[in-house]
KELUM-928589 format. One record per residue (C-alpha): residue in one letter; x, y, z negated. Coordinates in nm, 4 decimals. Layout:
R   aa         c1         c2         c3
R    A          X          Y          Z
...
//
This chain:
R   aa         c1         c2         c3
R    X    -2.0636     0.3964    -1.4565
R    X    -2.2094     0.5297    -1.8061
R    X    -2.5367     0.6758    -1.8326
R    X    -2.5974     0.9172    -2.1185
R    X    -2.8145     0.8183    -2.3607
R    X    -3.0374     1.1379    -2.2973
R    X    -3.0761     1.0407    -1.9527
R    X    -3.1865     0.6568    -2.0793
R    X    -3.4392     0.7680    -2.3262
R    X    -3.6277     0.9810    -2.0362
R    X    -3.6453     0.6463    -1.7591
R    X    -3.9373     0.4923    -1.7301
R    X    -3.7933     0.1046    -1.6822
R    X    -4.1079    -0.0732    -1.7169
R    X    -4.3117     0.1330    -1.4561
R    X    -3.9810     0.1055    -1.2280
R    X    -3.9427    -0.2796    -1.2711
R    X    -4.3264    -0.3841    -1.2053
R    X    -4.2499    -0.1765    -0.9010
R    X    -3.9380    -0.3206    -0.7716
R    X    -4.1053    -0.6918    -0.8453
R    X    -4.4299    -0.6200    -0.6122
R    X    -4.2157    -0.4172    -0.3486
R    X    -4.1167    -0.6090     0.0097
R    X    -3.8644    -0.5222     0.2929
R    X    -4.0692    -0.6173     0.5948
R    X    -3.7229    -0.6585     0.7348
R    X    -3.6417    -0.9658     0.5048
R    X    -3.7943    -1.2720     0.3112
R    X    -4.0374    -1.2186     0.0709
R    X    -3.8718    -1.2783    -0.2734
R    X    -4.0201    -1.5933    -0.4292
R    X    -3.8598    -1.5354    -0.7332
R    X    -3.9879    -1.1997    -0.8056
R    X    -4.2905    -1.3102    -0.7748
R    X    -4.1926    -1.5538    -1.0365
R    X    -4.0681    -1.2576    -1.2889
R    X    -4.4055    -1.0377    -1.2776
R    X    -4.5216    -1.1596    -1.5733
R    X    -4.2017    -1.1090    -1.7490
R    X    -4.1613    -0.7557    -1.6429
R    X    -4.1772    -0.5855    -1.9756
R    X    -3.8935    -0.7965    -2.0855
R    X    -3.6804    -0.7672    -1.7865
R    X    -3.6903    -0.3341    -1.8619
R    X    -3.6059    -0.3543    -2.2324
R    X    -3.2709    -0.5724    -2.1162
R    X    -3.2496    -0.3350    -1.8600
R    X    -3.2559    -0.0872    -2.0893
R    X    -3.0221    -0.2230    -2.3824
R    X    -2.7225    -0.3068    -2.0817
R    X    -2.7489     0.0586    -2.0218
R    X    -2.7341     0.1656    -2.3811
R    X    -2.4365    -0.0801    -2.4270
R    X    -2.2276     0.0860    -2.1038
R    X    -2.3080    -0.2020    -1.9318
R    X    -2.2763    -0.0412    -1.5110
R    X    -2.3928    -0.1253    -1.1505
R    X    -2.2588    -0.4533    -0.9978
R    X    -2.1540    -0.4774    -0.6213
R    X    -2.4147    -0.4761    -0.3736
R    X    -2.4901    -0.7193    -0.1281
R    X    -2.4564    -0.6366     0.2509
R    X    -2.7340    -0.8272     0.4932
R    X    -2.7316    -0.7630     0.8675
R    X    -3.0819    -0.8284     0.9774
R    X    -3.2323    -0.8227     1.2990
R    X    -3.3203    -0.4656     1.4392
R    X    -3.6039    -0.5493     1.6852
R    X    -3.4451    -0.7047     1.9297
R    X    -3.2187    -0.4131     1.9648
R    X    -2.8976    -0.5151     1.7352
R    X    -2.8570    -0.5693     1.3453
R    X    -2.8851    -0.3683     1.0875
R    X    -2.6843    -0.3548     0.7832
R    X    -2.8772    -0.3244     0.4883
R    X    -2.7621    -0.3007     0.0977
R    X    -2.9462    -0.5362    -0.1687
R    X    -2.9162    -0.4374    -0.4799
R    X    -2.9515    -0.6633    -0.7479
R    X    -3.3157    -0.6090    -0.9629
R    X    -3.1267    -0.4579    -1.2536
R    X    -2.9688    -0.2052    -1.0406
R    X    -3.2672    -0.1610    -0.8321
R    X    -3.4697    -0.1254    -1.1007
R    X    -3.2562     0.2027    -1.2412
R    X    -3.2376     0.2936    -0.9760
R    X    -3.6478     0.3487    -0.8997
R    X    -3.6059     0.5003    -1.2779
R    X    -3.3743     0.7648    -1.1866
R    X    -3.5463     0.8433    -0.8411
R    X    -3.8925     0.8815    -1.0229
R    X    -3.7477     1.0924    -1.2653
R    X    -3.6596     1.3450    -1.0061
R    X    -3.9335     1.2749    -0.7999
R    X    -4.1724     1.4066    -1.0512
R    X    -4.0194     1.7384    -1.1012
R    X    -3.9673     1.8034    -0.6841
R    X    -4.2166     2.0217    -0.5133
R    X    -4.5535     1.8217    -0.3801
R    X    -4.4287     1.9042    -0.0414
R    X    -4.1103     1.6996    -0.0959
R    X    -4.1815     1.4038    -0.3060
R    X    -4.4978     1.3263    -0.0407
R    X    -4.5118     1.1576     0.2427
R    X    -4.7609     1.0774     0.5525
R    X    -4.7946     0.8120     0.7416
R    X    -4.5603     0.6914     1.0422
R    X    -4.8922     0.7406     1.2433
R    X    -4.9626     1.1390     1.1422
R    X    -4.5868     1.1943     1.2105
R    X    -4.5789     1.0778     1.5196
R    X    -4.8701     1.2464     1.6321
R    X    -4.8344     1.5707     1.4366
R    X    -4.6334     1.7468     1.7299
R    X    -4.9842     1.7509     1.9720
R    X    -5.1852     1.8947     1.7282
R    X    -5.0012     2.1963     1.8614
R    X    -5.2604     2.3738     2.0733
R    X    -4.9402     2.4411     2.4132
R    X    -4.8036     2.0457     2.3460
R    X    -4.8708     1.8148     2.6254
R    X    -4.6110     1.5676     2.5902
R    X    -4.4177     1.4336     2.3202
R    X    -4.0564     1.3192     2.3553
R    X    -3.9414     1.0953     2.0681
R    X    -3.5572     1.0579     1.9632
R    X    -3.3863     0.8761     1.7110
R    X    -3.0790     1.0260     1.5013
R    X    -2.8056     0.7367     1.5098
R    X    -2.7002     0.5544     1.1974
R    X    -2.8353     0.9242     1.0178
R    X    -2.8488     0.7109     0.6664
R    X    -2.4744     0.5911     0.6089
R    X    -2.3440     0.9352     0.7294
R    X    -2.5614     1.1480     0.4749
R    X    -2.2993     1.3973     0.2792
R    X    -2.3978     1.2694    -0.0971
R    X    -2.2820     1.5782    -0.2310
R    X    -2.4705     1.8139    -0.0565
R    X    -2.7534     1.5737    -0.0943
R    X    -2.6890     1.5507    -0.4372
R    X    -2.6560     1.9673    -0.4749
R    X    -3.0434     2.0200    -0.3176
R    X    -3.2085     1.8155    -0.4961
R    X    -3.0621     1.9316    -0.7969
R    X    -3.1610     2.3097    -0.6817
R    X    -3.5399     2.2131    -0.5975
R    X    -3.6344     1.9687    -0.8948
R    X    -3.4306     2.1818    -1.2023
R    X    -3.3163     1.7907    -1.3028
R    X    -2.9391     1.7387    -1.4952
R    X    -2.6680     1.6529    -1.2855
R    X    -2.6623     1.3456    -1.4623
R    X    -2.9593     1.1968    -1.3301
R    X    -2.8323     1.3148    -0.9412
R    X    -2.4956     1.1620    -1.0076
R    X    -2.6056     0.8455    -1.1671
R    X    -2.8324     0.8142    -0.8253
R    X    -2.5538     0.8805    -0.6280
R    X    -2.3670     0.5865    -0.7736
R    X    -2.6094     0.3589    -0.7666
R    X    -2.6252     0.3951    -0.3685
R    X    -2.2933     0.3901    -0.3206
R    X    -2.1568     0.7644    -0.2843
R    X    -1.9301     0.7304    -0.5838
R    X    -1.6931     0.4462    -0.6521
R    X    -1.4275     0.4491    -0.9291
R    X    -1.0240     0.3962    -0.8108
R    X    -0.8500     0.1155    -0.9528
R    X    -0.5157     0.2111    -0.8017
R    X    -0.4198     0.4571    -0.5933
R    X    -0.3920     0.2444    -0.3169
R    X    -0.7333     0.1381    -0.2992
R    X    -1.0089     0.3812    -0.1035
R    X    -1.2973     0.4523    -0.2509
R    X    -1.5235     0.3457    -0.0033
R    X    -1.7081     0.0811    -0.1331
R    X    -1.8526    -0.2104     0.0461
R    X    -2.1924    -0.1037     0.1474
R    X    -2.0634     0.2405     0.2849
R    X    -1.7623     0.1072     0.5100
R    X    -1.9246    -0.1713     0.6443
R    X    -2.2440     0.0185     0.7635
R    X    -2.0120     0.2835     0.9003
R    X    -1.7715     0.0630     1.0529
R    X    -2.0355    -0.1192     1.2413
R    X    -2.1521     0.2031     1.3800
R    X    -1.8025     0.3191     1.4561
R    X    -1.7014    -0.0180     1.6606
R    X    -1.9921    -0.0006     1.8758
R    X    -1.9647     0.3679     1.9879
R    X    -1.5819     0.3510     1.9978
R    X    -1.6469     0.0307     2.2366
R    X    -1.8780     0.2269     2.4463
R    X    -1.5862     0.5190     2.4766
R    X    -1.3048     0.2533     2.5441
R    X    -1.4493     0.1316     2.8146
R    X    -1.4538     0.4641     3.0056
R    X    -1.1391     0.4601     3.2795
R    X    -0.9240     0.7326     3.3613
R    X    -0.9688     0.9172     2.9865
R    X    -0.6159     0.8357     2.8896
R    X    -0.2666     0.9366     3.0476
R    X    -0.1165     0.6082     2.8656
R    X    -0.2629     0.3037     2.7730
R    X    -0.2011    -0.0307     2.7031
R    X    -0.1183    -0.2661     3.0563
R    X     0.0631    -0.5312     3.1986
R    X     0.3653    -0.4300     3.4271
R    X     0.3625    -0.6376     3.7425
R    X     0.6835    -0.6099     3.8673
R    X     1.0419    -0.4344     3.7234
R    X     1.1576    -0.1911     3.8977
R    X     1.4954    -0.3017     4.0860
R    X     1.6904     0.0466     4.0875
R    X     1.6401     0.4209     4.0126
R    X     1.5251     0.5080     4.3259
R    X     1.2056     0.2638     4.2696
R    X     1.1165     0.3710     3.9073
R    X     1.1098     0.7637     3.9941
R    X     0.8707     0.6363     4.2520
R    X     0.6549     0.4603     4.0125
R    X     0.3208     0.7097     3.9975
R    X     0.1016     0.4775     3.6727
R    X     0.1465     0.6986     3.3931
R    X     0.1135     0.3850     3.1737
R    X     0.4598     0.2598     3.3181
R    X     0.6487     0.5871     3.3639
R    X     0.5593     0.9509     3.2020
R    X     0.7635     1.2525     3.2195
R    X     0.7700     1.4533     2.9266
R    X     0.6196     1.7820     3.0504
R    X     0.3317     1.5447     3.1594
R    X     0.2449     1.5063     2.8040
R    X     0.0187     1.8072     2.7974
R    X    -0.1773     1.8432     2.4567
R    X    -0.5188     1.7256     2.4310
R    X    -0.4515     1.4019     2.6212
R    X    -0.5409     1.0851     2.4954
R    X    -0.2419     0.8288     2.4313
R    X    -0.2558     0.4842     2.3493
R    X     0.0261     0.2984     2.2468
R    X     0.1116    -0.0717     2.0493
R    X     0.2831    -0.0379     1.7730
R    X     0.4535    -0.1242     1.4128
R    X     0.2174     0.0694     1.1787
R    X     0.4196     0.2495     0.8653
R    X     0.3593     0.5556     0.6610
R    X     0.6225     0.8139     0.6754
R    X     0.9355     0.7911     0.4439
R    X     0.7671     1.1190     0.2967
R    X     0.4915     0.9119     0.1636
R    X     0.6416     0.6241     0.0962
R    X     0.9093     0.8153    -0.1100
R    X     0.6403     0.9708    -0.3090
R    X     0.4270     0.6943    -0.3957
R    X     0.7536     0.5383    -0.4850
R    X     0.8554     0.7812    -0.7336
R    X     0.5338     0.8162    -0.8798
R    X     0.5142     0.4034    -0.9209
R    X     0.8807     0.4272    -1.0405
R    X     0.7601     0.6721    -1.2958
R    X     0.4656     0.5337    -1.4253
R    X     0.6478     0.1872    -1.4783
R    X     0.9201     0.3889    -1.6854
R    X     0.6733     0.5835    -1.9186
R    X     0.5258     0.2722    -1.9730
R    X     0.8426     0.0143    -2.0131
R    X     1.1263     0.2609    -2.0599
R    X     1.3734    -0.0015    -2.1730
R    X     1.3674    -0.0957    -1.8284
R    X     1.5044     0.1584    -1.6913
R    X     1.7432     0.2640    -1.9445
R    X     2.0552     0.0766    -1.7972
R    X     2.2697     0.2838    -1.5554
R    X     2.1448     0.6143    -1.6099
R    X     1.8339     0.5205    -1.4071
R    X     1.5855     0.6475    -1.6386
R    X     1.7419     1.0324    -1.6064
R    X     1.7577     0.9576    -1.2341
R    X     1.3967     0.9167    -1.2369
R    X     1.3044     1.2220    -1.4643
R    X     1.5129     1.4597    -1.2158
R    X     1.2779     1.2791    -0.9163
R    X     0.9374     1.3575    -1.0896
R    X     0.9370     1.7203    -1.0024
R    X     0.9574     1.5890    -0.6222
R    X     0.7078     1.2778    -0.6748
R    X     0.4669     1.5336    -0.8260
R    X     0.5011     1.8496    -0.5346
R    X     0.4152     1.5624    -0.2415
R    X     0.1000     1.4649    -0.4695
R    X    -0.0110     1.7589    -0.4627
R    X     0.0530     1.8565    -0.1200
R    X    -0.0328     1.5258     0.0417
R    X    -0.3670     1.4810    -0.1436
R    X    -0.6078     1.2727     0.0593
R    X    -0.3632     1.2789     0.3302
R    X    -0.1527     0.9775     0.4606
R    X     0.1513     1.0688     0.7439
R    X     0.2043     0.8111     0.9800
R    X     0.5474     0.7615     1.1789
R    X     0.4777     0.4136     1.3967
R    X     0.7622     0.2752     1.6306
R    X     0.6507     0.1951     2.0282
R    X     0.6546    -0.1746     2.1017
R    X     0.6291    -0.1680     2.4731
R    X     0.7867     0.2249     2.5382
R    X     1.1575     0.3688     2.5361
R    X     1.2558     0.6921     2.5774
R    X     1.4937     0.7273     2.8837
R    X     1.6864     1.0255     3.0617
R    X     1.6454     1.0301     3.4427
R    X     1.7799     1.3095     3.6192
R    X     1.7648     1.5545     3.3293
R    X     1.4658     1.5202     3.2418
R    X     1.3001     1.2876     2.9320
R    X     1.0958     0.9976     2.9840
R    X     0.8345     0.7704     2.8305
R    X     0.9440     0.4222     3.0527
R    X     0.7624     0.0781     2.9321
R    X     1.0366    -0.1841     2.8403
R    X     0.8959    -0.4309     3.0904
R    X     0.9546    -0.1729     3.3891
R    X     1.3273    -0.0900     3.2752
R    X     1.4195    -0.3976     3.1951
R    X     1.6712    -0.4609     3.4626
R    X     1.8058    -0.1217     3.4723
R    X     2.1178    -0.0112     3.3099
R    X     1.9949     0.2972     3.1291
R    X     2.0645     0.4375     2.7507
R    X     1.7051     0.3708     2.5930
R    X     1.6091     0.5371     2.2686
R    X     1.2964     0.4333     2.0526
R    X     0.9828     0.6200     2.0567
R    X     0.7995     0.6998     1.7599
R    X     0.4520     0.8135     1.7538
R    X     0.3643     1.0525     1.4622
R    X     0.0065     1.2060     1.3392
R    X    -0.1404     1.2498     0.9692
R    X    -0.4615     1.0295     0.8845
R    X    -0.7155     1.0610     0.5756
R    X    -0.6920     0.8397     0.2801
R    X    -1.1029     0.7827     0.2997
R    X    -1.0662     0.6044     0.6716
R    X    -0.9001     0.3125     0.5394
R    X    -1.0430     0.0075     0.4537
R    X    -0.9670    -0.1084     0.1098
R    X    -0.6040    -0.1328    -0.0037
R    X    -0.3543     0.0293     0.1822
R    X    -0.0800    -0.1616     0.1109
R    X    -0.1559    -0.4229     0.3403
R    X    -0.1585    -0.1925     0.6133
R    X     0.0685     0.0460     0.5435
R    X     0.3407    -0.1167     0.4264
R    X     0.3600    -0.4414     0.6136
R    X     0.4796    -0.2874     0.9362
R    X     0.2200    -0.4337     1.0619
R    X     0.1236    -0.4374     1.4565
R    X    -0.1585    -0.2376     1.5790
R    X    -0.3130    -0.0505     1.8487
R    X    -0.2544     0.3669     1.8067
R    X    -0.5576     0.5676     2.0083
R    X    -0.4226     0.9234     2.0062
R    X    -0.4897     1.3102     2.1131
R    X    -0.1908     1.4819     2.1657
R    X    -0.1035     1.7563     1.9175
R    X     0.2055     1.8987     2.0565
R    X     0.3092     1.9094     2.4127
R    X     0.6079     1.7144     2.5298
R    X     0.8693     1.4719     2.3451
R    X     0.9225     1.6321     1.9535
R    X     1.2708     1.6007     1.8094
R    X     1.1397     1.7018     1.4431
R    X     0.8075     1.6610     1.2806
R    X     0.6490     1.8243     0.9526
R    X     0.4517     1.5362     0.7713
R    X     0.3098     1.7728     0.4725
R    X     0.1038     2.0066     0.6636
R    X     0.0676     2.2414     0.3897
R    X     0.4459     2.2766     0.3194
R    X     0.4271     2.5296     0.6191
R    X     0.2749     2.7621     0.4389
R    X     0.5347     2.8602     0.1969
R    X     0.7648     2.8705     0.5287
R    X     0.8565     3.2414     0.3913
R    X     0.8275     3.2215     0.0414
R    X     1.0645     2.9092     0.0090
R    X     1.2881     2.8929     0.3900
R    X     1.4193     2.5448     0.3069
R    X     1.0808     2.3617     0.0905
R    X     1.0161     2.2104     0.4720
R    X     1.3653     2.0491     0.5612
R    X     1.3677     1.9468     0.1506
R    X     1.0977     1.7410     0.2195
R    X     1.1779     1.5964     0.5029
R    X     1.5253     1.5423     0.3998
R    X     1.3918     1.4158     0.0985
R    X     1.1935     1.1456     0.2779
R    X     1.5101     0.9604     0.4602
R    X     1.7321     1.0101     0.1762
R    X     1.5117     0.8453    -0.1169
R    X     1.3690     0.5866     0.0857
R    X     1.6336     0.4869     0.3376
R    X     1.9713     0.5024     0.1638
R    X     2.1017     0.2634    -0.0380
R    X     2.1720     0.2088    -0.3989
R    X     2.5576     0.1382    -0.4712
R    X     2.7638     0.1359    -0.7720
R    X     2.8491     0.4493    -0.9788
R    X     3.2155     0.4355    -0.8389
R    X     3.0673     0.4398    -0.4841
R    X     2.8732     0.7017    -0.5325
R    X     3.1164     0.9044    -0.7268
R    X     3.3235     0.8481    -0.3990
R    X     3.0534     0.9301    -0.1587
R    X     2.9804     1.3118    -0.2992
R    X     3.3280     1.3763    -0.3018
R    X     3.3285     1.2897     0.0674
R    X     3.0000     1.4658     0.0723
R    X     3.1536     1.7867    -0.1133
R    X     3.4687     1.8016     0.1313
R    X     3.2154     1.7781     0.4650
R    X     2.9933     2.0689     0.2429
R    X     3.2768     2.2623     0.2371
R    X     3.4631     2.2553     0.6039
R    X     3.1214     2.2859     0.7622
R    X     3.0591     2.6243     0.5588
R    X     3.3943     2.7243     0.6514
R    X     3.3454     2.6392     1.0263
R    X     3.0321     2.8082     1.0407
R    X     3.2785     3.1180     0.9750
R    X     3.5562     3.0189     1.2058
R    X     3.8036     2.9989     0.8543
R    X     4.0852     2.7827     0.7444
R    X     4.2269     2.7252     0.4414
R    X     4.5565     2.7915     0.3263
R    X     4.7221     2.4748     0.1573
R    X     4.7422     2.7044    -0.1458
R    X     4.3247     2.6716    -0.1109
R    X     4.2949     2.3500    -0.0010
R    X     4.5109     2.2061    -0.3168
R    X     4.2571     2.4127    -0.5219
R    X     3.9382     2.2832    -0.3904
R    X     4.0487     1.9397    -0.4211
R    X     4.1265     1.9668    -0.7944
R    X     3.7013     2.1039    -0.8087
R    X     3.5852     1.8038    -0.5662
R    X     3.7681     1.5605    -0.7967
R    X     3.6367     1.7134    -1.1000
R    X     3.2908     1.6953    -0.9537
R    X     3.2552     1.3441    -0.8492
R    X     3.1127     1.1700    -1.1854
R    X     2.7841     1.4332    -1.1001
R    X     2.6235     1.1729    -0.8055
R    X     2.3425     1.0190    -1.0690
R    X     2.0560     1.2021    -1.0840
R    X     1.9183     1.5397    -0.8021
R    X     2.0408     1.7937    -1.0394
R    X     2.3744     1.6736    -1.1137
R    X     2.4525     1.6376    -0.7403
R    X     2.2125     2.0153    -0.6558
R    X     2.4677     2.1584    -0.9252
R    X     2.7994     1.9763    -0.8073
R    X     2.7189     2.1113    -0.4101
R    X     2.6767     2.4430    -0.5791
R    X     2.9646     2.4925    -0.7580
R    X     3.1796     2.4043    -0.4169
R    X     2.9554     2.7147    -0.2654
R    X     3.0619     2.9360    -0.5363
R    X     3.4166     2.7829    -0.5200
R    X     3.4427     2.8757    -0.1646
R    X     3.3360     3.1897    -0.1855
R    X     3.5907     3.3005    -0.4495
R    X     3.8813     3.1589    -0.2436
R    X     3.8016     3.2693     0.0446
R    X     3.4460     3.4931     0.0310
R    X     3.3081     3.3122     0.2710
R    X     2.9096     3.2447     0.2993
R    X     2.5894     3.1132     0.4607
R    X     2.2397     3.1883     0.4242
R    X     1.9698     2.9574     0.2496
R    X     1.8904     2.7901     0.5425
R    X     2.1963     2.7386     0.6990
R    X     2.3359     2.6143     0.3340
R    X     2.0502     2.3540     0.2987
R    X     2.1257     2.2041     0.6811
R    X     2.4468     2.1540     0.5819
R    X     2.4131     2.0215     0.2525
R    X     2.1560     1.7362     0.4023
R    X     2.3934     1.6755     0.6797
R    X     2.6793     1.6065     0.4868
R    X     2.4459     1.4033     0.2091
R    X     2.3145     1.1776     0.4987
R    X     2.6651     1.1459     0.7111
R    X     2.8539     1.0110     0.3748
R    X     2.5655     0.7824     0.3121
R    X     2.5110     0.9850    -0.0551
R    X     2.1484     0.8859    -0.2030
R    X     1.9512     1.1743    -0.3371
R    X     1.7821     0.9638    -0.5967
R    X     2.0425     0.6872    -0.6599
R    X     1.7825     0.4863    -0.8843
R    X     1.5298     0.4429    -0.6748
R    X     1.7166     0.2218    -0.3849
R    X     1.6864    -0.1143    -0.3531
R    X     2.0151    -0.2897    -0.2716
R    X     2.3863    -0.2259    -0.2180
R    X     2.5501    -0.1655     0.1107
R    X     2.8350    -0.0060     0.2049
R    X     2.8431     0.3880     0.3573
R    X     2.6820     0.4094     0.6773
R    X     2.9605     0.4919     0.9668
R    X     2.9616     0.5302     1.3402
R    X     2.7062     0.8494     1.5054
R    X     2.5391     1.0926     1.2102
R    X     2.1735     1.0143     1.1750
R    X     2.0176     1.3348     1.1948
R    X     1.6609     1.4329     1.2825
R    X     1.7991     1.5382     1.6593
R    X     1.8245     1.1674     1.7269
R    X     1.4561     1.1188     1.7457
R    X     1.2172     1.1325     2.0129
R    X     0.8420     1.1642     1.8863
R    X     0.5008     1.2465     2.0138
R    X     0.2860     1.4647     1.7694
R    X    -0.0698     1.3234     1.8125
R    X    -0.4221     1.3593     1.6234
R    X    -0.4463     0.9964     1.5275
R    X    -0.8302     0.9090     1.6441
R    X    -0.8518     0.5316     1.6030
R    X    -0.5810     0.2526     1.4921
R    X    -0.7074    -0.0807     1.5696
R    X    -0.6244    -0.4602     1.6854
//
């Protein structure tokens, strides 16, 4: 952090340091070696000074958890003297130009007793606002004091760094919660979130132990723990869930922080990217990379697999069964993913390591949506052009499995997958009409797939090549769909011939996937409000 040079020539450093050197925490040691540096204290503010002048900023704090009493720890922030020192500067600054009744104080004694001086107060009941300090909003902080003492910004925002409110983002992995801020919230956090853990009977499902498998049918519908066996009409919304399981951010995400890496890296080093066409397939995914940035700001999806649950159908009817209690029964199980959108901010540090690891965790939950899901919107805000754009939605989402989960394979491959993605386009259009081609139409179609098939290397070659099979259709035969009915098709036949939407952005080579369609009607999900993930 930079201070301007208008702000420096207007601190008082030397008044500030002989300050800082005489001041004491009566919750830790007195410093020896300040005592040491009184006499030195005109010295200490002109280096103080010059680092400032030079750009030199703030260095880390230190976090101390000192005894509270007898009644816990509290975590406390030392700053070094330099920083300290600026500080006191800054503060005093303000100070000076706040109203008397703001930048005074009483004693602890007159503020405890003011309340009897009322003339109808016979008793006095004192409370205490928990962890008030780490929880302050800096900004609004920042925005009165700025309205009652007339001061520059400057001087509020230079303050606000200084105690931690602002922290600068070395990648855009990394929070910016800094040290002192996280750990004094996360030590308040653990201890109420304790305190509501322990409660029984708050959640419908929760991490146990099955005692014994059940033997048939007949003894699992008879199993009454909602931990073991749920229905899914008994997944009402506002009930808490808890479930293990293998942490990971949604394809969504992970497709757009991939394409903006992927981008970055090429701007920078293009030559590495210039082999295979890769470097156009990347300019055709930036338009994509740059709409989830914008609509995913501070927001991270999460889709997280079930450890311990399966999804089974009994009688009908869809069930949440843990593995343990099925495990001797002969039933079709599907996995169970649990879904829910967190905040960039509640993370500690870099995400990568959690994020990306699939790394195992304990998921505390509030239902969102009622029941098992089958599909599940991980940019909120992409609703909201719902009517202006049908298909922006299923694009996204679409988007998601494609980049991130299919395969990179030679040009050939490819070429050969959106022809077989083309002839799937076109009989499903057809079907949707209940119309068959003559061999006359057929012959002609062909000749257009084949022509097509060089245009799988980059989003708009393949957007135009799935076009111009629409338009071909409808001359031969004037059959046609509407927007959204064109776009489920399109994605179904991209995904069932294994065709990559952004062919440079996969990772290794693999053949097309065969066997049952993966389509977003093969999962089972619960929508929650993600409240705590843990370990």
């Amino acid at each position: 952090m930079t201070l301007p040079d208008e702000l420096i020539s207007r601190l008082d450093f030397k008044s500030a340091v002989r300050i800082e050197l005489k001041a004491a925490n009566k919750l830790l040691p007195r410093r020896r070696d300040r005592q040491a540096l009184r006499p030195s204290a005109d010295a200490i503010a002109n280096n103080i000074r010059n680092r400032l002048t030079k750009g030199i900023g703030a260095t880390r704090a230190d976090v101390l958890f000192v005894d509270k009493n007898r009644r816990g720890t509290r975590p406390i922030s030392e700053l070094s003297l330099i920083d300290r020192a600026t500080f006191r500067a800054i503060v005093e600054l303000i100070r000076a130009a706040l109203p008397e009744t703001l930048a005074s104080r009483v004693t602890h004694k007159e503020f405890r007793e003011a309340p009897l001086s009322a003339p109808s107060s016979h008793y006095v009941s004192t409370t205490d606002v928990t962890s008030f300090y780490e929880f302050i909003d800096h900004e609004i902080l920042a925005q009165e004091l700025e309205a009652q003492s007339g001061e520059i910004g400057a001087a509020l925002k230079a303050g606000n760094a200084l105690a931690g409110a602002e922290a600068s983002m070395s990648s855009r992995f990394q929070t910016t919660n800094n040290n002192s801020i996280q750990t004094s919230r996360k030590a308040t956090v653990q201890s109420w979130f304790k305190q509501f853990h322990e409660i029984e009977g708050l959640r419908l499902i929760e991490v146990t132990q099955v005692e014994k498998a059940a033997v048939d049918q007949d003894a699992l519908l008879s199993t009454t723990d909602t931990s073991l066996l749920a229905r899914s009409d008994e997944l009402s919304r506002g009930e808490l869930v808890e479930f293990r399981v293998r942490l990971s951010a949604d394809p969504v995400y992970r497709l757009g922080t991939m394409v903006t890496e992927f981008s970055g890296m090429a701007d920078d080093y293009p030559e590495m990217f210039e082999a295979g066409g890769a470097l156009a397939s990347l300019r055709g995914a930036q338009p994509i990379g740059k709409v989830l940035d914008r609509l995913l700001v501070g927001l991270i999806p999460i889709r997280a697999v079930a450890v311990d649950y399966s999804v089974v159908t009994i009688e009908n009817t869809k069930c949440i069964a843990h593995n343990d209690l099925i495990h001797h029964l002969d039933l079709d199980r599907e996995p169970l993913q649990i879904v829910g959108v967190t905040e960039q901010l509640g993370y500690w540090k870099d995400l990568r390591r959690v994020l990306f690891s699939e790394a195992e965790v304990t998921l505390l939950g509030r239902i969102s949506r009622a029941e098992i899901q089958t599909d599940w919107t991980p940019v909120k805000l992409a609703d909201l052009f719902q009517e202006t754009v049908p298909g922006l939605v299923a694009q996204i989402n679409e988007a998601g499995r494609s980049g991130t989960s299919v395969p990179q394979s030679t040009p050939d491959s490819n070429g050969s997958r959106l022809g077989a993605a083309l002839g799937q386009y076109a009989d499903a259009i057809l079907a949707h009409k209940s119309r068959e081609l003559t061999d006359a139409e057929r012959d002609e179609l062909s000749l257009t797939m084949t022509a097509l098939q060089d245009r799988s290397g980059s989003v708009s070659d393949q957007h135009g090549a799935f076009a111009a099979i629409r338009s071909r259709v409808a001359e031969l035969t004037g059959v046609t769909v509407g927007a959204r009915r064109e776009l489920a098709i399109r994605e179904q036949a991209r995904v069932s011939s294994g065709l990559p939407l952004f062919p440079a952005l996969a990772t290794s080579t693999s053949s097309a996937p065969s066997g049952k369609r993966a389509t977003v009607d093969d999962e089972n999900l619960i929508d929650v409000e993600i409240i705590a993930i843990y370990w």
